[in-house]
One Martini backbone bead per residue (centre of mass of N, CA, C, O) as a GRO file, in nm:
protein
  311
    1UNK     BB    1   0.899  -2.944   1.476
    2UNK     BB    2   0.814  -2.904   1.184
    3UNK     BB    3   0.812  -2.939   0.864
    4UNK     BB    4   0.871  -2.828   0.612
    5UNK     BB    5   0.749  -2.620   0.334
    6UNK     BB    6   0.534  -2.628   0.052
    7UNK     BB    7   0.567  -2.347  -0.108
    8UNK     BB    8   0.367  -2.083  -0.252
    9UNK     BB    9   0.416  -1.784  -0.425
   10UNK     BB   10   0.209  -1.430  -0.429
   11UNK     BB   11   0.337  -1.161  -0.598
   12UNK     BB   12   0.460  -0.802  -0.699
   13UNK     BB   13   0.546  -0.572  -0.533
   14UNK     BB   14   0.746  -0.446  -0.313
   15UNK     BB   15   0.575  -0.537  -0.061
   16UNK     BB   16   0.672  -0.861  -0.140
   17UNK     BB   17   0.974  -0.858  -0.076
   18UNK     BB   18   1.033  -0.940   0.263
   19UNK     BB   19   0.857  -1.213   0.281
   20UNK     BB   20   1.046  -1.385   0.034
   21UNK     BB   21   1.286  -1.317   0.195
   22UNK     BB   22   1.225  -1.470   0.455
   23UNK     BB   23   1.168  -1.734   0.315
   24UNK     BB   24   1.447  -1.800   0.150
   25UNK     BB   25   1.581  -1.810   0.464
   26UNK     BB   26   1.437  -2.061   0.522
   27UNK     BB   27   1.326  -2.400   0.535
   28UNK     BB   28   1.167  -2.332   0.329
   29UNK     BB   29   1.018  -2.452   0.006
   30UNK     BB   30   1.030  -2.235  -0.263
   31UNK     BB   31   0.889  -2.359  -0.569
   32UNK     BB   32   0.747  -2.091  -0.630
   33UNK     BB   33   0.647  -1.769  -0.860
   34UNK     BB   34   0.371  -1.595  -0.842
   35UNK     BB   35   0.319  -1.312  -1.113
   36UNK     BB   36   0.259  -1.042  -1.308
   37UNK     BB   37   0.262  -0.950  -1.587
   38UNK     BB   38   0.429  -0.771  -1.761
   39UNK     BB   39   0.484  -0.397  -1.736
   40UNK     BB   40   0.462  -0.144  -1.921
   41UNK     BB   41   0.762   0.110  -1.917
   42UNK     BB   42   0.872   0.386  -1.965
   43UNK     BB   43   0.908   0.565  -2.256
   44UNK     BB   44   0.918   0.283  -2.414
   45UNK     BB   45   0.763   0.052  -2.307
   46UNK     BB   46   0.875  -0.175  -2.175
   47UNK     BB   47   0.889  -0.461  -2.097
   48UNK     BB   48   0.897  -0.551  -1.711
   49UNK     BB   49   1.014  -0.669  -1.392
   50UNK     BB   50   0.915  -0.698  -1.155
   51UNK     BB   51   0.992  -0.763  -0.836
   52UNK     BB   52   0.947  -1.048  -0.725
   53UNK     BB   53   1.055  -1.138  -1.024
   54UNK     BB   54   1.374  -1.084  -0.960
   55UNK     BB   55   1.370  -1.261  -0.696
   56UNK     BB   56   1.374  -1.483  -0.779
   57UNK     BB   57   1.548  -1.532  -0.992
   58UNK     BB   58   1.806  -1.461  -0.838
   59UNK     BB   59   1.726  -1.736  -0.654
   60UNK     BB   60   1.580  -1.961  -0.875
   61UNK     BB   61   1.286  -1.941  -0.914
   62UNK     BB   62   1.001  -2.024  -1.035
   63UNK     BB   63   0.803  -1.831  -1.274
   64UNK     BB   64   0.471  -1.729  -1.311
   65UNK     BB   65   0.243  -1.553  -1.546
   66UNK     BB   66  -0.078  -1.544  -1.535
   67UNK     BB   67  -0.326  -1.362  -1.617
   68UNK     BB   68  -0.502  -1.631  -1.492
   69UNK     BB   69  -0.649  -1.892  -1.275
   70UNK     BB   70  -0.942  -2.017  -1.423
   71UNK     BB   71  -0.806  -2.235  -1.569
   72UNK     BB   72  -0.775  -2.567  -1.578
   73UNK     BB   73  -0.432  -2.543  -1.638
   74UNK     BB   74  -0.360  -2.399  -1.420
   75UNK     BB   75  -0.492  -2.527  -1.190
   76UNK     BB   76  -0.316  -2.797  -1.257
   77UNK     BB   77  -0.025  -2.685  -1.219
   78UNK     BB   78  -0.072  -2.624  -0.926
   79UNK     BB   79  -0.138  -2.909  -0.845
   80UNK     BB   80   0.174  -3.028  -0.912
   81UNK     BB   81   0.337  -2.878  -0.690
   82UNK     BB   82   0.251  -2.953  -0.407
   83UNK     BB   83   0.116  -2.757  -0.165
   84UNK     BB   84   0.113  -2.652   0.178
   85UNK     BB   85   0.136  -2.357   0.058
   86UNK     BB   86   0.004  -2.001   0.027
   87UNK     BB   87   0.130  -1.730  -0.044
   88UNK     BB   88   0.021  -1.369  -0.016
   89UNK     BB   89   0.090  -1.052  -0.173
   90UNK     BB   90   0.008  -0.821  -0.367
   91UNK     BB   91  -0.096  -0.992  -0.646
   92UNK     BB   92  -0.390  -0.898  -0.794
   93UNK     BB   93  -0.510  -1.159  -0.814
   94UNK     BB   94  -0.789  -1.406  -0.827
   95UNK     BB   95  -0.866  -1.658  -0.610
   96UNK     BB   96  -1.014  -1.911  -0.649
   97UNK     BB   97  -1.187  -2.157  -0.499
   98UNK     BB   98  -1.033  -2.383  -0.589
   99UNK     BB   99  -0.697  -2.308  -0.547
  100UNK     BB  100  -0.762  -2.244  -0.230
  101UNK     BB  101  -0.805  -2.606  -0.229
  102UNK     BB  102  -0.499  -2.720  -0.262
  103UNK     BB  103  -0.357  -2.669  -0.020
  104UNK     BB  104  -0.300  -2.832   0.263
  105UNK     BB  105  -0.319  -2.515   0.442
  106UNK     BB  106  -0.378  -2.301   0.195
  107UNK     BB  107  -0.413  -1.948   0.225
  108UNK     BB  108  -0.193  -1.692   0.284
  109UNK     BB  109  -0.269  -1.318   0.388
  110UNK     BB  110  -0.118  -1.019   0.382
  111UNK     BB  111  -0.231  -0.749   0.521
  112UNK     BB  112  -0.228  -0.395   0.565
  113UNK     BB  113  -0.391  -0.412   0.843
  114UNK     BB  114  -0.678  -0.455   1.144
  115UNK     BB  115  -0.885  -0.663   1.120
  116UNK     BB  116  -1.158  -0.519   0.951
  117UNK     BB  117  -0.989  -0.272   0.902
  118UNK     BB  118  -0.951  -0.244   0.582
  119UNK     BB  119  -1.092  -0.376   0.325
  120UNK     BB  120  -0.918  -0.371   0.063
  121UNK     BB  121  -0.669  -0.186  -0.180
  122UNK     BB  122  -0.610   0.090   0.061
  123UNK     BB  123  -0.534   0.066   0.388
  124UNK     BB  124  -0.278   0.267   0.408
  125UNK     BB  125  -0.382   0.538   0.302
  126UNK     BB  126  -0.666   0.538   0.491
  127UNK     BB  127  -0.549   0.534   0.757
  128UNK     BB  128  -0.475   0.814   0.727
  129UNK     BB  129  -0.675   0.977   0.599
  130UNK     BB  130  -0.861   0.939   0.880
  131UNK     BB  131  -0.681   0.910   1.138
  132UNK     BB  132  -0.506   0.673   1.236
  133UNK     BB  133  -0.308   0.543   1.519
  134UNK     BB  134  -0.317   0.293   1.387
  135UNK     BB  135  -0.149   0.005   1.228
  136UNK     BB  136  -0.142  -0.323   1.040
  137UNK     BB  137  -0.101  -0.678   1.040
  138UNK     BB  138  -0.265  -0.945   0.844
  139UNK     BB  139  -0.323  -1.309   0.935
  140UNK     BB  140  -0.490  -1.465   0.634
  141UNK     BB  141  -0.741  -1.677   0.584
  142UNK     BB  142  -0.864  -1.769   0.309
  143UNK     BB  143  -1.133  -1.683   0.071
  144UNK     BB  144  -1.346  -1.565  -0.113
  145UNK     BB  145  -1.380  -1.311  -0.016
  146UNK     BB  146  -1.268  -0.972   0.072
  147UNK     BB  147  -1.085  -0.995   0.351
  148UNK     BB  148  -1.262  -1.229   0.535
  149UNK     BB  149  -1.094  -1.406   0.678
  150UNK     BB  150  -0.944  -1.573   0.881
  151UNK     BB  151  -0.711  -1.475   1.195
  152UNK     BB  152  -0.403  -1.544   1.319
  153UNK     BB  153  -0.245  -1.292   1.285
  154UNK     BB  154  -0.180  -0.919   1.454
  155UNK     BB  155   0.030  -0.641   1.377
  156UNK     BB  156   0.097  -0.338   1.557
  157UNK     BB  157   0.129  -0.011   1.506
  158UNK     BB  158   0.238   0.357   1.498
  159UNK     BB  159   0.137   0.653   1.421
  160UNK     BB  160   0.294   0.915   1.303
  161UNK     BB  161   0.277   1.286   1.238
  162UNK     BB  162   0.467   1.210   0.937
  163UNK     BB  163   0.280   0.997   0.792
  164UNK     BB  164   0.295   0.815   0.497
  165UNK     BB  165   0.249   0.622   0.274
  166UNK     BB  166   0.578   0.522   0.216
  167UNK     BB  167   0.634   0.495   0.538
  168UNK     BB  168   0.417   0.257   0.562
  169UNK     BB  169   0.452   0.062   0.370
  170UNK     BB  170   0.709  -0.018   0.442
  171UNK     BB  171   0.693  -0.115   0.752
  172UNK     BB  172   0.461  -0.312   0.657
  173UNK     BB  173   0.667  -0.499   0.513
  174UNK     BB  174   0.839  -0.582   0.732
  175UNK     BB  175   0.609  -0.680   0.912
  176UNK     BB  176   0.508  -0.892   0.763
  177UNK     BB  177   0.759  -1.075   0.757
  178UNK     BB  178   0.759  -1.130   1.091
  179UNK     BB  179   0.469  -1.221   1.123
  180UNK     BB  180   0.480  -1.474   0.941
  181UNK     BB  181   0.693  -1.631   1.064
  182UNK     BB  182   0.528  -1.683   1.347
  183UNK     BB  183   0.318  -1.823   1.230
  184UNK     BB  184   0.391  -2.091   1.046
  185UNK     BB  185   0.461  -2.255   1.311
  186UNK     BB  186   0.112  -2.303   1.363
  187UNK     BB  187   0.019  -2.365   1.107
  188UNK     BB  188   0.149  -2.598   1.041
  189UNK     BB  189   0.057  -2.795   1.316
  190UNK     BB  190  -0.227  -2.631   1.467
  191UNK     BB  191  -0.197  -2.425   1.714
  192UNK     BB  192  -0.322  -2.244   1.520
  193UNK     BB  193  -0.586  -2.040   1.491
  194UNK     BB  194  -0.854  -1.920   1.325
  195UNK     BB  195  -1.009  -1.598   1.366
  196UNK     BB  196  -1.301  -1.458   1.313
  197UNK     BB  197  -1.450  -1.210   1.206
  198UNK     BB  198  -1.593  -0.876   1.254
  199UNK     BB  199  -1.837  -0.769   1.028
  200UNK     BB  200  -1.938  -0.494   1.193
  201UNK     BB  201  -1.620  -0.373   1.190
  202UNK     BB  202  -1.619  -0.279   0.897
  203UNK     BB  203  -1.411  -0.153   0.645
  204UNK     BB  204  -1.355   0.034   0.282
  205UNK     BB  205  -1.043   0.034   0.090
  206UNK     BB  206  -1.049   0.211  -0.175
  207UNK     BB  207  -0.945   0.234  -0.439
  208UNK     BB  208  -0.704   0.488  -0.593
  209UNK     BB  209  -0.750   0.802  -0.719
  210UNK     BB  210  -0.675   1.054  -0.885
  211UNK     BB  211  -0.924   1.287  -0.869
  212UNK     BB  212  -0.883   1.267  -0.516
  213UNK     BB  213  -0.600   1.452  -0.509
  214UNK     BB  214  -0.769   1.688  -0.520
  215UNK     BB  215  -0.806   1.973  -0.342
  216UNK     BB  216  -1.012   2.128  -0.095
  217UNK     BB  217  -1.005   2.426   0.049
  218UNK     BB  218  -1.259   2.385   0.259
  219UNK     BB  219  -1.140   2.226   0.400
  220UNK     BB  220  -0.959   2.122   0.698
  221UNK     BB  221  -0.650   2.105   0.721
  222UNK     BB  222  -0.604   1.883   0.820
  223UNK     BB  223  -0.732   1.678   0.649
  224UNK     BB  224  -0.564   1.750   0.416
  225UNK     BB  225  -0.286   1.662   0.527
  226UNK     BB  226  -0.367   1.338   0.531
  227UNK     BB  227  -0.406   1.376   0.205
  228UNK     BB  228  -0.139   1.396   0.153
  229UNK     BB  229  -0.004   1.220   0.285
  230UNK     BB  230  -0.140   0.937   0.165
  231UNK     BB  231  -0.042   1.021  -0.143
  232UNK     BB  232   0.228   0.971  -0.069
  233UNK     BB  233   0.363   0.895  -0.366
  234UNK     BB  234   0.041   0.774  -0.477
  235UNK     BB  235  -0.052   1.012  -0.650
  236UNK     BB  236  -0.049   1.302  -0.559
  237UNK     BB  237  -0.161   1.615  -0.403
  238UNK     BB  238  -0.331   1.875  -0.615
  239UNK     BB  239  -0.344   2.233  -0.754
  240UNK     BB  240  -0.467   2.489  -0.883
  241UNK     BB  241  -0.241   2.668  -1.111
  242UNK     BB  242  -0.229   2.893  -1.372
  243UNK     BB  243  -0.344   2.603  -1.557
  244UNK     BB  244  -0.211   2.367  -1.303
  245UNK     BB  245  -0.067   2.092  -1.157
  246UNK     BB  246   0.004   2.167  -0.827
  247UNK     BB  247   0.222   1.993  -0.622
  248UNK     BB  248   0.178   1.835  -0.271
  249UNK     BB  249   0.389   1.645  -0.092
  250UNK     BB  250   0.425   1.872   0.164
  251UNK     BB  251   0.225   1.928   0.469
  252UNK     BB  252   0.063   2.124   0.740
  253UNK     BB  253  -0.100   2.226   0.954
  254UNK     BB  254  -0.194   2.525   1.126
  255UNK     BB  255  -0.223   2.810   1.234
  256UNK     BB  256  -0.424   3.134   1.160
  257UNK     BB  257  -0.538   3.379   0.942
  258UNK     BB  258  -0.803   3.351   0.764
  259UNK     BB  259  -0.958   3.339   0.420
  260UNK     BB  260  -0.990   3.252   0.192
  261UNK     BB  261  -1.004   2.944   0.016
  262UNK     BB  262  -0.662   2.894  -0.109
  263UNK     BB  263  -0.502   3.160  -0.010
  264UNK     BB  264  -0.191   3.263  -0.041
  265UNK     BB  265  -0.078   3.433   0.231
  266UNK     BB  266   0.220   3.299   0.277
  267UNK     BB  267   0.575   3.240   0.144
  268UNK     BB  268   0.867   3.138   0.293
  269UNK     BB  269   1.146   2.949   0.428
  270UNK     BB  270   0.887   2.771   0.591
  271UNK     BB  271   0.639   2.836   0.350
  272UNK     BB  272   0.307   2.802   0.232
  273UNK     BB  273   0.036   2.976   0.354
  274UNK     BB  274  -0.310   2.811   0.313
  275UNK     BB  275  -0.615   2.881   0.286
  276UNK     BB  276  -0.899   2.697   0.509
  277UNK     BB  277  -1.193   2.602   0.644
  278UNK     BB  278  -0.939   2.547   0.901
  279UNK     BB  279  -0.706   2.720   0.883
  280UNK     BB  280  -0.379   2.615   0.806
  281UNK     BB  281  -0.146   2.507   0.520
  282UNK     BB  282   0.178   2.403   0.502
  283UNK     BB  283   0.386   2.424   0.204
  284UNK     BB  284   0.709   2.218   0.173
  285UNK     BB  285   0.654   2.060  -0.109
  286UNK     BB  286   0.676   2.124  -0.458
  287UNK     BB  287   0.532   2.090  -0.809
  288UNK     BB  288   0.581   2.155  -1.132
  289UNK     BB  289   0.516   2.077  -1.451
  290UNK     BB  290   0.848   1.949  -1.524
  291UNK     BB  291   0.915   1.924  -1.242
  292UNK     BB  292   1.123   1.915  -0.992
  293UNK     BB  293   1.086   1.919  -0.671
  294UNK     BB  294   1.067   2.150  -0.410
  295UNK     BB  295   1.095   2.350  -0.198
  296UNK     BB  296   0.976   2.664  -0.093
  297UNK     BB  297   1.233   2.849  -0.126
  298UNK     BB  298   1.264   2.781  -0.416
  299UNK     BB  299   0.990   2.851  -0.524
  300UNK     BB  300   0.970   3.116  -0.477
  301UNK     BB  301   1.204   3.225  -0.631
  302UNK     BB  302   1.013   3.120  -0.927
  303UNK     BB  303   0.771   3.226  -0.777
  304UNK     BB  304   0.448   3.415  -0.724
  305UNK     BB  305   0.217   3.345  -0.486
  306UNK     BB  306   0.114   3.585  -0.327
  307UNK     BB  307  -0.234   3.603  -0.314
  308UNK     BB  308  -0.322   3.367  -0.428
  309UNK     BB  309  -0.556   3.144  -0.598
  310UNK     BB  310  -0.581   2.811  -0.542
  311UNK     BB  311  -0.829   2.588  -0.741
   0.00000   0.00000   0.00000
């Protein structure tokens, strides 16, 4: 078995928080952990220390907070770590071409995808919104590349029929944190080698946007329902109501008959059924501004909304 390594870890949301988690219960040594200055939250705007930087904090580990890597003395700092290795996991900053060269044996990125499939900032939302039957963790030896870089290990899941963006999330980031484990001691030792992608294969998840949450009803259920999933917890799925926009949490595609595409058919303590340009859409859980999600025989209850037309 390898020595243990002196690792450098980078991470910022809940996401990196499981793989830093089985990191710290390792032989191995995590020297620092780097992640995003603080940043306001809350009615109050106070700053607020991320996840990564509390679970740091608590383990005892030091913490690095630059704004960017690219200077000097950033650089000078992290190579006086003398790390064997740096993790990152969703930690949001460039990682400069000179950085990626300071560990004895690179950097090494969990990306929440099936490399090359799903490059880019969103790849567990899109694997959704696509219509994806597998999504999974890919263990990346970094380059200057956006998740270009060759691939050490690879583990897959299958998506359920009622996978959110919130429940693909927690999954995979525990699945990343078990992928890393494995893979360690290959890296360590040399006997795991990376696979180069096959760049012909490759697709682009581009960062969420608010205005892409809007559903357009005429596309069809099937589709807005992954649009829906997708969406949970954030930014999410809405449409306009009243002059409002209602929050669409949960919802599924069924049969039946359609009128214009928005068109509110039915009502009911089973959901709220809206012609879609292809189906119906029946919509189990929603949300007015200002107000706390609720099912639909609540939100019925307090709305009259059937033959209305949203959008």
């Amino acid at each position: 078995m390898a020595d243990p390594l002196r690792i450098v870890f980078a991470g910022t949301p809940d996401f990196s928080v499981p793989p830093l988690q089985a990191l710290l219960k390792s032989d191995h040594e995590v020297v620092a952990v780097y992640t995003q200055p603080d940043r306001p939250s809350g009615r109050g705007r106070k700053l607020l220390p991320g996840p990564v930087k509390t679970e740091a904090l608590d383990a005892g580990i030091p913490v690095c907070q630059p704004a960017s890597l690219k200077s000097d003395e950033e650089v000078a700092a992290l190579r006086a770590l003398r790390p064997d290795l740096m993790v990152v996991v969703a930690y949001g900053l460039l990682l400069p071409e000179n950085v990626l060269d300071i560990p004895r044996l690179g950097c090494v990125n969990i990306h929440a995808s099936i490399l090359p499939r799903w490059r880019g900032a969103a790849p567990i939302q899109r694997a959704i919104q696509a219509g994806d039957a597998q999504s999974g963790v890919s263990i990346m030896r970094m380059d200057k590349g956006l998740d270009t870089g060759p691939v050490y290990l690879i583990k897959t899941l299958e998506l359920t029929a009622d996978e959110t963006g919130g429940s693909l999330h927690d999954r995979l980031s525990r699945l990343g944190a078990a992928a890393l484990m494995e893979a360690l001691p290959g890296i360590a030792d040399g006997s795991l080698q990376p696979v180069p992608q096959d760049d012909s294969q490759a697709t682009y998840a581009a960062k969420l946007e608010k205005k892409e949450a809007q559903i357009d009803w005429n596309r069809p259920a099937a589709e807005i329902e992954r649009q829906v999933r997708a969406f949970n917890p954030w930014p999410v799925a809405f449409t306009r109501y009243e002059n409002a926009n209602l929050r669409i949490w949960n919802a599924h595609a069924i049969d039946g008959m359609t009128a214009e595409p928005g068109t509110v058919m039915s009502a009911t303590r089973d959901g709220v059924d809206v012609s879609t340009g292809e189906g119906l859409l029946r919509v189990t859980r929603l949300q007015m501004p200002g107000k706390r999600a609720m099912d639909a025989q609540d939100f019925i209850n307090a709305q009259h909304i059937q033959g209305m037309l949203l959008g």
